[in-house]
C-alpha positions as CSV (number, residue, x, y, z in Angstrom):
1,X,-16.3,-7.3,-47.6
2,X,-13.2,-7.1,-49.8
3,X,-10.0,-8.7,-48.6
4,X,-6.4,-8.2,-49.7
5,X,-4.5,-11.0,-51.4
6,X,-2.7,-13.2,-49.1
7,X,0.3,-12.7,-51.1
8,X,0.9,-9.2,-51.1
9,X,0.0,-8.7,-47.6
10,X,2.7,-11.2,-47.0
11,X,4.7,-9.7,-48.9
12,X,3.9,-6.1,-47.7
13,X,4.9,-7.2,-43.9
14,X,7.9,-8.9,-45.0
15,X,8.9,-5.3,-47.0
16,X,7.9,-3.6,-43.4
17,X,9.5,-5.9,-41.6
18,X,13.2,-5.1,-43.3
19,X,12.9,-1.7,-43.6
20,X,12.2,-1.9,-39.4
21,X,15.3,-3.7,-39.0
22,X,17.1,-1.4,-41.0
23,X,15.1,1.3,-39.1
24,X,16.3,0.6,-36.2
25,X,19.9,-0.5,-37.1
26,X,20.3,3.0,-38.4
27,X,17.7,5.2,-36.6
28,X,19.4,9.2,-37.6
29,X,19.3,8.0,-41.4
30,X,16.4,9.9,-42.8
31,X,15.9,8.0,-46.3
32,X,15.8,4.7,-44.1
33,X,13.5,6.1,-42.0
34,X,11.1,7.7,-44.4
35,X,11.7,4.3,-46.6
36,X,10.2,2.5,-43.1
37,X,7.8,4.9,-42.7
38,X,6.0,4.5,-46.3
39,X,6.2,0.9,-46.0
40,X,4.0,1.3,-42.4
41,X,1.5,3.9,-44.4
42,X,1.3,1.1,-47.2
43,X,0.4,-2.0,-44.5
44,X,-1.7,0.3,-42.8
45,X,-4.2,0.9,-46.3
46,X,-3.7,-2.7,-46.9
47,X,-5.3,-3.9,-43.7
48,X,-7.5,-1.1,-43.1
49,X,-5.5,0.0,-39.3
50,X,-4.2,3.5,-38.4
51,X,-1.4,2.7,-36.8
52,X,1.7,0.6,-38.8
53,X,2.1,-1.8,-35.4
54,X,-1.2,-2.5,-35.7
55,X,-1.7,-3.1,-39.3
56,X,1.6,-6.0,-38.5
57,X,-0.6,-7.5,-36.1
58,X,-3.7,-7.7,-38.5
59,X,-1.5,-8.7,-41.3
60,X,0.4,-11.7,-39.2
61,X,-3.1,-12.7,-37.8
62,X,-4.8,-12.6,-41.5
63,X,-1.9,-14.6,-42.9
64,X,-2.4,-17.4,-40.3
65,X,-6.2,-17.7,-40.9
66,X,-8.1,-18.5,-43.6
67,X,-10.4,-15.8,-45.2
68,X,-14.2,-17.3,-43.5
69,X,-12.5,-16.5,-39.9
70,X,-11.0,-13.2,-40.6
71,X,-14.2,-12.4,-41.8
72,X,-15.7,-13.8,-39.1
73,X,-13.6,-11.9,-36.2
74,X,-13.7,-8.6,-38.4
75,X,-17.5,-8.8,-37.9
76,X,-17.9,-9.6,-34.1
77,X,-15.9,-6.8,-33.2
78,X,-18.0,-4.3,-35.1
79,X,-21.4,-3.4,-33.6
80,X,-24.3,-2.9,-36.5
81,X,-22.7,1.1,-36.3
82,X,-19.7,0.0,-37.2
83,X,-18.2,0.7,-34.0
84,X,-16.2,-1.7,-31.4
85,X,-18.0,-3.4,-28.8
86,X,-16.4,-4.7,-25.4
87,X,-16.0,-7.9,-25.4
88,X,-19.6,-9.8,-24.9
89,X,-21.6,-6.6,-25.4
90,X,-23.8,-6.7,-28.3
């Protein structure tokens, strides 16, 4: 499995992360909010979600760990079809 440097994902979310804050400091501006919005699109291929506030979550989570766990939770949650499994199913 590949994974994303730790340093651009890092710095990725911290580029999401301002462009929220200017997102939501100036919601009608359209160039801030297509700036946000591209930065979300960007995390989201980085960390392989479909959804920007996910792909924040995975990225905050991946930057706390260390690349053997991620791995590790990435795998129990897929089923050998590549799909999620509940919790404790197999």
């Amino acid at each position: 499995m590949l994974l994303p440097a730790k340093s651009e994902v890092a710095r990725q979310l911290r580029h999401y992360r301002a462009w929220e804050r200017s997102m939501l400091a100036s919601p009608t501006d359209v160039a801030v909010r297509t700036t946000f919005e591209d930065s979300g699109y960007t995390l989201c291929v980085l960390m392989g979600k479909r959804c920007a506030r996910e792909a924040a979550d995975a990225a905050e989570r991946y930057l706390r760990t260390n690349l053997l766990t991620h791995a590790q939770e990435r795998t129990e949650r897929l089923s050998p079809t590549g799909h999620k499994t509940p919790s404790g199913a197999a």
